[in-house]
C-alpha positions as a Markdown table, in Angstrom:
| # | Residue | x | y | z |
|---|---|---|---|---|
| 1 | Unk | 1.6 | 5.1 | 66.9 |
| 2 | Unk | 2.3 | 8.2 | 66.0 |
| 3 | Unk | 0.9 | 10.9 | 63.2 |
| 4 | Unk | 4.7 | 11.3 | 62.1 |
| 5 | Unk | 5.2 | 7.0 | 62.0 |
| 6 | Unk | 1.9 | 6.6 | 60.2 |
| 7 | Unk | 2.5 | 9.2 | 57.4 |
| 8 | Unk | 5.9 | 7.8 | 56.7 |
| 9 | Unk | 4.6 | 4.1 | 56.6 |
| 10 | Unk | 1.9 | 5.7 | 53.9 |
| 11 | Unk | 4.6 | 7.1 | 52.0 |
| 12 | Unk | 6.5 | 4.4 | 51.9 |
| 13 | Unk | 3.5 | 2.1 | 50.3 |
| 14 | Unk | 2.7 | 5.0 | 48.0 |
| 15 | Unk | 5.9 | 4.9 | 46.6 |
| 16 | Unk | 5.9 | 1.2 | 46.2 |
| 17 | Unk | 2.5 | 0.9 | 44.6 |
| 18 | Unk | 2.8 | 1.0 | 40.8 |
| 19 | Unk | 0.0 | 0.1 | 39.7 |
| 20 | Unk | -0.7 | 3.5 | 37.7 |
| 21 | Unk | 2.4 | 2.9 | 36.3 |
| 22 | Unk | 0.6 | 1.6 | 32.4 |
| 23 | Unk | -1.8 | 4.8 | 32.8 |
| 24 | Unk | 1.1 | 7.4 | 32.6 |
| 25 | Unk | 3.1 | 6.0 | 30.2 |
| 26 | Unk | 0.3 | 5.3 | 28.1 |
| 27 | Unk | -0.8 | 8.7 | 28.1 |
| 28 | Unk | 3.3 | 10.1 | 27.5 |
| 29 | Unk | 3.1 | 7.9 | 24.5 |
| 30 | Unk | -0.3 | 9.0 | 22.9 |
| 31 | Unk | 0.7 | 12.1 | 21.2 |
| 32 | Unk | 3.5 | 10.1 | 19.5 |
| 33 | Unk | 0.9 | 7.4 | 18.2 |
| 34 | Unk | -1.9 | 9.5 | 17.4 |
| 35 | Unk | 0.9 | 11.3 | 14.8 |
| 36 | Unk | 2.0 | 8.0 | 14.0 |
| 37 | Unk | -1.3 | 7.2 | 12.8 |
| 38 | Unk | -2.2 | 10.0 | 11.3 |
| 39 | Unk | 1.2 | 10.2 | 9.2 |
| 40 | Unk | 0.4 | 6.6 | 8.0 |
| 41 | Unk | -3.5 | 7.6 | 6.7 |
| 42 | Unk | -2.3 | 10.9 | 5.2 |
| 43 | Unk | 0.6 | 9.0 | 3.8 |
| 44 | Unk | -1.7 | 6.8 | 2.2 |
| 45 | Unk | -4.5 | 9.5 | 1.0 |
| 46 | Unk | -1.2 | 11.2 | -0.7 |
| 47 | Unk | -0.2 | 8.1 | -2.6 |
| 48 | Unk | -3.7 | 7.5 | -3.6 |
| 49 | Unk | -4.4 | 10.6 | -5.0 |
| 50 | Unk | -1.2 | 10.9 | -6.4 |
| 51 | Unk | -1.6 | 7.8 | -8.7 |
| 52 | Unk | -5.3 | 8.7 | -9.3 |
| 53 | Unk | -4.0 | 12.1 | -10.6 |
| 54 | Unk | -1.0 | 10.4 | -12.7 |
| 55 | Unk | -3.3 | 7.8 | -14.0 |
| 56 | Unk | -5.9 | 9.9 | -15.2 |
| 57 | Unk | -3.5 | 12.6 | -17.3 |
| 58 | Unk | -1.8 | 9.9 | -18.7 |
| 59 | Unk | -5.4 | 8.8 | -20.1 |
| 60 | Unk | -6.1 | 12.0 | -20.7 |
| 61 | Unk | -2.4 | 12.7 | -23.0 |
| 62 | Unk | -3.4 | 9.5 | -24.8 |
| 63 | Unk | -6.8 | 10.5 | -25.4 |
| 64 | Unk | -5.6 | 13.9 | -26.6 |
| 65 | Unk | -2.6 | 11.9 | -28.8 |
| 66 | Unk | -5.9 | 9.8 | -30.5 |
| 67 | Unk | -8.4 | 12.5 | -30.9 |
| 68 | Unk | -5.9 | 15.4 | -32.1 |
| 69 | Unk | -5.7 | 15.8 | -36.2 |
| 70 | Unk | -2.0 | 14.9 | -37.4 |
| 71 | Unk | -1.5 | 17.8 | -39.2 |
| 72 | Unk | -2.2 | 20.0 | -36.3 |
| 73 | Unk | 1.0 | 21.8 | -36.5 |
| 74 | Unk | 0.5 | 23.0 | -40.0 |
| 75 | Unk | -2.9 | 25.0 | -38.4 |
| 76 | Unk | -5.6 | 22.7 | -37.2 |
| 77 | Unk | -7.6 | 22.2 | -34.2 |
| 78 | Unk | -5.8 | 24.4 | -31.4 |
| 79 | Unk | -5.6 | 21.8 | -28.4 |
| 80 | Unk | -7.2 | 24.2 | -26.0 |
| 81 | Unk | -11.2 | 23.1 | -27.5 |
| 82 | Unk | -10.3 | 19.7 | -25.9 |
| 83 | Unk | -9.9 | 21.1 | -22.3 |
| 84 | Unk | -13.7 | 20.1 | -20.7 |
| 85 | Unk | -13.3 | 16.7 | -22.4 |
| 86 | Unk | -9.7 | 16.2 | -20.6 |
| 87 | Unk | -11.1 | 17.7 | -17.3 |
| 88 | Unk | -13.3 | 14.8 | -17.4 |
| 89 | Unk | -11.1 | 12.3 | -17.9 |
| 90 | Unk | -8.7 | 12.9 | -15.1 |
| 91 | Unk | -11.3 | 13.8 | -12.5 |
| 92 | Unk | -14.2 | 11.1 | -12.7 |
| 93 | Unk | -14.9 | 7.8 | -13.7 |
| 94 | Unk | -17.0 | 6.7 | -16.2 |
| 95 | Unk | -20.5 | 6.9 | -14.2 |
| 96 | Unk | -19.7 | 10.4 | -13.7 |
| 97 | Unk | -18.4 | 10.1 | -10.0 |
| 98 | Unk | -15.2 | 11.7 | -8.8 |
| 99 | Unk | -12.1 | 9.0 | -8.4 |
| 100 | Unk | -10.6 | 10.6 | -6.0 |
| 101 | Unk | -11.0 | 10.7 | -2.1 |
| 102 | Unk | -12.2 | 14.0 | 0.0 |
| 103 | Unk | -10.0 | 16.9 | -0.1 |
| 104 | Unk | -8.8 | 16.5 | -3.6 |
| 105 | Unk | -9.0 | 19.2 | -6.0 |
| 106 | Unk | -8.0 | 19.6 | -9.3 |
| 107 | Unk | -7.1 | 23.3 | -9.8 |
| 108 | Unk | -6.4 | 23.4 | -13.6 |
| 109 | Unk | -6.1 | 21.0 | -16.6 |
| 110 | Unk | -4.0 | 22.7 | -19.8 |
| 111 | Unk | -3.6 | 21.0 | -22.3 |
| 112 | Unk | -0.4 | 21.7 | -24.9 |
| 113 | Unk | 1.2 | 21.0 | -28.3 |
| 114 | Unk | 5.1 | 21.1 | -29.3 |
| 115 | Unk | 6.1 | 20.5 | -32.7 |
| 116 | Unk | 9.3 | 18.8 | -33.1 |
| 117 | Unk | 11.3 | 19.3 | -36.5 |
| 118 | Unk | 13.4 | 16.2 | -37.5 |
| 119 | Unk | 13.4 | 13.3 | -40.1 |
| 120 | Unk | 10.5 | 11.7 | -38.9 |
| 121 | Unk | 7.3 | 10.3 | -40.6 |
| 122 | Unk | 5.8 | 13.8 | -40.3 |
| 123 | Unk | 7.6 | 16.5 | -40.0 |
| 124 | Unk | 7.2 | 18.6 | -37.4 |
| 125 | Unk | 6.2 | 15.6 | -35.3 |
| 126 | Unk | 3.3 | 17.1 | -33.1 |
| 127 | Unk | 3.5 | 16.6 | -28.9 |
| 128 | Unk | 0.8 | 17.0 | -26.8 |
| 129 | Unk | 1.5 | 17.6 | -23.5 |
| 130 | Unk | -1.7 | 17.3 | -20.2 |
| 131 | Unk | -0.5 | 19.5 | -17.4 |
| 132 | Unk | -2.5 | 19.2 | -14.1 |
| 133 | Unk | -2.6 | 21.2 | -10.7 |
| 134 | Unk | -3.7 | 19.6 | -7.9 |
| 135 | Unk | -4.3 | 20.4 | -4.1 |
| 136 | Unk | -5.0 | 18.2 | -1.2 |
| 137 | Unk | -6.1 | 19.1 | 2.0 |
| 138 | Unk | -5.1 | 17.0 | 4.5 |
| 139 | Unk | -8.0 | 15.9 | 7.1 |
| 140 | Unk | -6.0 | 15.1 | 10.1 |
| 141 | Unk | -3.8 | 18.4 | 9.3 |
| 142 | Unk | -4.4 | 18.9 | 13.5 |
| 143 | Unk | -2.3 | 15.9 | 14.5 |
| 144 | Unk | 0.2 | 17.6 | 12.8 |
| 145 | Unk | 0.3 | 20.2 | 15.4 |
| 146 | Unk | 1.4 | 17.4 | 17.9 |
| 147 | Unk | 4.9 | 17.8 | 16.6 |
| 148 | Unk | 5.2 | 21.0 | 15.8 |
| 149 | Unk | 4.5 | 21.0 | 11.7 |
| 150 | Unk | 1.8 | 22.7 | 10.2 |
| 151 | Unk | 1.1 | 20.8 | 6.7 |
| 152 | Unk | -2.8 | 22.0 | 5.8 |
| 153 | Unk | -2.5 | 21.0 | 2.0 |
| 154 | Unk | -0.4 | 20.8 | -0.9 |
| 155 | Unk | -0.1 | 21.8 | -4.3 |
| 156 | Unk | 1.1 | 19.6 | -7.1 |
| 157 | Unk | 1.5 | 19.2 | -10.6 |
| 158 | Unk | 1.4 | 16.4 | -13.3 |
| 159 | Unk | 2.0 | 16.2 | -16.6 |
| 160 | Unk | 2.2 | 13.9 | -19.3 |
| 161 | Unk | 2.6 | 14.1 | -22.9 |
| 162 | Unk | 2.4 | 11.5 | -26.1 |
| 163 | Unk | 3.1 | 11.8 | -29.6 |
| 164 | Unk | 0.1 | 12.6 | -31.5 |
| 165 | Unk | -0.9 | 9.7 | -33.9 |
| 166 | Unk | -4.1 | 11.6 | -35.4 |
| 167 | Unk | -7.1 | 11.0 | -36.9 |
Protein backbone atom coordinates (compact mmCIF):
# COMPACT_ATOMS: atom_id res chain seq x y z
CA UNK A 1 0.00 0.00 0.00
CA UNK A 2 1.12 3.08 -0.75
CA UNK A 3 2.02 6.54 1.29
CA UNK A 4 -0.39 8.38 -1.30
CA UNK A 5 -3.43 5.37 -0.77
CA UNK A 6 -3.01 5.50 2.98
CA UNK A 7 -3.24 9.30 3.40
CA UNK A 8 -6.28 9.44 1.27
CA UNK A 9 -8.07 6.47 3.23
CA UNK A 10 -7.16 8.79 6.54
CA UNK A 11 -8.70 11.61 4.96
CA UNK A 12 -11.49 10.07 4.10
CA UNK A 13 -12.28 8.71 7.89
CA UNK A 14 -11.28 12.16 9.07
CA UNK A 15 -13.84 13.67 7.29
CA UNK A 16 -16.41 11.18 8.27
CA UNK A 17 -15.69 11.23 11.99
CA UNK A 18 -17.96 13.79 13.67
CA UNK A 19 -17.67 13.12 16.79
CA UNK A 20 -16.28 16.83 17.71
CA UNK A 21 -19.09 17.96 15.98
CA UNK A 22 -21.19 19.05 19.84
CA UNK A 23 -17.71 20.66 20.92
CA UNK A 24 -17.71 23.35 18.03
CA UNK A 25 -20.96 24.28 18.04
CA UNK A 26 -21.13 24.46 21.56
CA UNK A 27 -18.41 26.81 21.70
CA UNK A 28 -19.99 29.03 18.42
CA UNK A 29 -23.01 29.29 20.59
CA UNK A 30 -21.40 30.33 23.99
CA UNK A 31 -20.99 33.96 23.48
CA UNK A 32 -24.71 34.17 22.45
CA UNK A 33 -25.76 32.42 25.82
CA UNK A 34 -23.40 33.84 28.08
CA UNK A 35 -25.19 37.47 26.78
CA UNK A 36 -28.32 35.72 27.08
CA UNK A 37 -27.79 35.24 30.54
CA UNK A 38 -26.36 38.04 31.44
CA UNK A 39 -29.19 40.27 29.79
CA UNK A 40 -31.70 38.20 31.82
CA UNK A 41 -29.83 38.88 35.49
CA UNK A 42 -29.22 42.54 34.59
CA UNK A 43 -32.75 42.66 33.36
CA UNK A 44 -33.76 41.55 36.51
CA UNK A 45 -31.27 43.71 38.95
CA UNK A 46 -32.87 46.73 36.77
CA UNK A 47 -36.48 45.91 37.59
CA UNK A 48 -35.56 45.27 41.11
CA UNK A 49 -34.04 48.28 41.74
CA UNK A 50 -36.30 50.19 39.86
CA UNK A 51 -39.35 49.21 41.96
CA UNK A 52 -37.19 49.43 45.23
CA UNK A 53 -36.50 53.10 44.10
CA UNK A 54 -40.31 53.84 43.13
CA UNK A 55 -41.49 52.17 46.28
CA UNK A 56 -39.47 53.91 48.57
CA UNK A 57 -40.23 57.78 47.17
CA UNK A 58 -43.61 57.00 47.05
CA UNK A 59 -43.20 56.31 51.00
CA UNK A 60 -41.17 59.02 51.15
CA UNK A 61 -43.91 61.72 49.18
CA UNK A 62 -46.45 60.31 51.65
CA UNK A 63 -44.41 60.72 54.54
CA UNK A 64 -43.50 64.22 53.51
CA UNK A 65 -47.61 64.78 52.60
CA UNK A 66 -48.21 63.59 56.68
CA UNK A 67 -45.41 65.28 58.32
CA UNK A 68 -45.50 68.74 56.32
CA UNK A 69 -47.69 71.67 58.18
CA UNK A 70 -50.95 72.51 55.98
CA UNK A 71 -50.37 75.90 55.90
CA UNK A 72 -46.99 75.57 54.48
CA UNK A 73 -47.63 77.80 51.56
CA UNK A 74 -48.53 80.76 53.60
CA UNK A 75 -44.65 80.50 55.17
CA UNK A 76 -43.97 77.46 57.21
CA UNK A 77 -41.49 74.78 57.37
CA UNK A 78 -39.45 75.01 53.91
CA UNK A 79 -39.56 71.20 52.78
CA UNK A 80 -35.80 71.08 52.30
CA UNK A 81 -35.24 70.45 56.58
CA UNK A 82 -36.99 67.06 55.77
CA UNK A 83 -34.26 65.95 53.17
CA UNK A 84 -31.98 63.39 55.66
CA UNK A 85 -35.31 61.98 57.00
CA UNK A 86 -36.49 61.24 53.16
CA UNK A 87 -32.94 59.99 52.25
CA UNK A 88 -33.68 57.39 54.79
CA UNK A 89 -36.69 56.31 53.74
CA UNK A 90 -35.98 55.53 50.12
CA UNK A 91 -32.58 54.00 50.73
CA UNK A 92 -32.91 51.50 53.81
CA UNK A 93 -35.19 49.56 55.63
CA UNK A 94 -36.20 49.79 58.85
CA UNK A 95 -33.15 47.94 60.65
CA UNK A 96 -30.96 50.38 59.01
CA UNK A 97 -29.76 48.13 56.02
CA UNK A 98 -29.78 49.23 52.40
CA UNK A 99 -32.94 47.65 50.27
CA UNK A 100 -31.30 47.69 47.45
CA UNK A 101 -28.82 45.17 45.64
CA UNK A 102 -24.92 46.01 44.77
CA UNK A 103 -24.36 48.70 42.43
CA UNK A 104 -27.20 50.87 43.40
CA UNK A 105 -26.68 54.39 44.22
CA UNK A 106 -28.87 57.02 45.15
CA UNK A 107 -27.29 60.24 43.88
CA UNK A 108 -29.74 62.87 45.22
CA UNK A 109 -33.15 63.05 47.10
CA UNK A 110 -34.95 66.74 46.70
CA UNK A 111 -37.71 67.17 48.04
CA UNK A 112 -40.37 70.04 46.69
CA UNK A 113 -43.58 72.03 47.30
CA UNK A 114 -46.17 73.61 44.59
CA UNK A 115 -48.99 75.47 45.67
CA UNK A 116 -51.94 75.12 43.61
CA UNK A 117 -54.62 78.10 43.66
CA UNK A 118 -58.29 76.94 43.09
CA UNK A 119 -61.62 76.37 45.16
CA UNK A 120 -60.37 73.81 47.25
CA UNK A 121 -60.56 73.10 51.03
CA UNK A 122 -57.38 75.26 51.34
CA UNK A 123 -56.46 77.39 49.16
CA UNK A 124 -53.46 77.23 47.62
CA UNK A 125 -53.63 73.46 48.06
CA UNK A 126 -49.89 72.58 48.93
CA UNK A 127 -47.96 69.60 46.59
CA UNK A 128 -45.11 68.04 47.64
CA UNK A 129 -43.15 66.48 45.22
CA UNK A 130 -39.82 63.56 46.18
CA UNK A 131 -37.52 63.68 43.23
CA UNK A 132 -34.73 60.94 43.25
CA UNK A 133 -31.49 60.26 41.09
CA UNK A 134 -30.34 57.06 40.78
CA UNK A 135 -27.35 55.13 39.15
CA UNK A 136 -26.79 51.48 38.65
CA UNK A 137 -23.75 49.90 37.70
CA UNK A 138 -24.22 46.95 36.01
CA UNK A 139 -21.92 43.78 37.23
CA UNK A 140 -21.81 41.83 34.16
CA UNK A 141 -21.34 45.27 32.07
CA UNK A 142 -18.30 42.86 30.27
CA UNK A 143 -20.71 40.40 28.61
CA UNK A 144 -21.93 43.23 27.12
CA UNK A 145 -18.90 43.57 25.10
CA UNK A 146 -19.84 40.21 23.44
CA UNK A 147 -22.12 42.02 21.19
CA UNK A 148 -20.71 45.02 20.70
CA UNK A 149 -22.69 47.39 23.43
CA UNK A 150 -21.05 49.07 26.07
CA UNK A 151 -23.84 49.64 28.93
CA UNK A 152 -21.61 50.32 32.34
CA UNK A 153 -24.48 52.06 34.30
CA UNK A 154 -27.42 54.19 34.18
CA UNK A 155 -28.84 57.19 35.50
CA UNK A 156 -32.47 57.55 36.47
CA UNK A 157 -34.87 59.53 38.01
CA UNK A 158 -38.09 59.19 40.16
CA UNK A 159 -40.47 61.20 41.42
CA UNK A 160 -43.55 61.26 43.23
CA UNK A 161 -45.64 63.77 44.78
CA UNK A 162 -48.96 63.82 47.11
CA UNK A 163 -51.16 66.34 48.34
CA UNK A 164 -50.17 67.59 51.66
CA UNK A 165 -52.81 66.72 54.38
CA UNK A 166 -50.73 68.40 57.37
CA UNK A 167 -50.43 68.19 60.77
Amino acid sequence: MSQVSTYRRLRAALFRDDSGAALVEFAILLPMLLLVFAMIIEGGRLMWSYQSVNAGVRDAARYLARVAPANICGGGTAVSTYTPKLTTIVKDTLDGNSIFPAGITINSVTPSLSCTAGTFRVSPAPVVQVQVEMTITFPLAGLFTLNGQSLNSLTKTVRDQSKVFGT
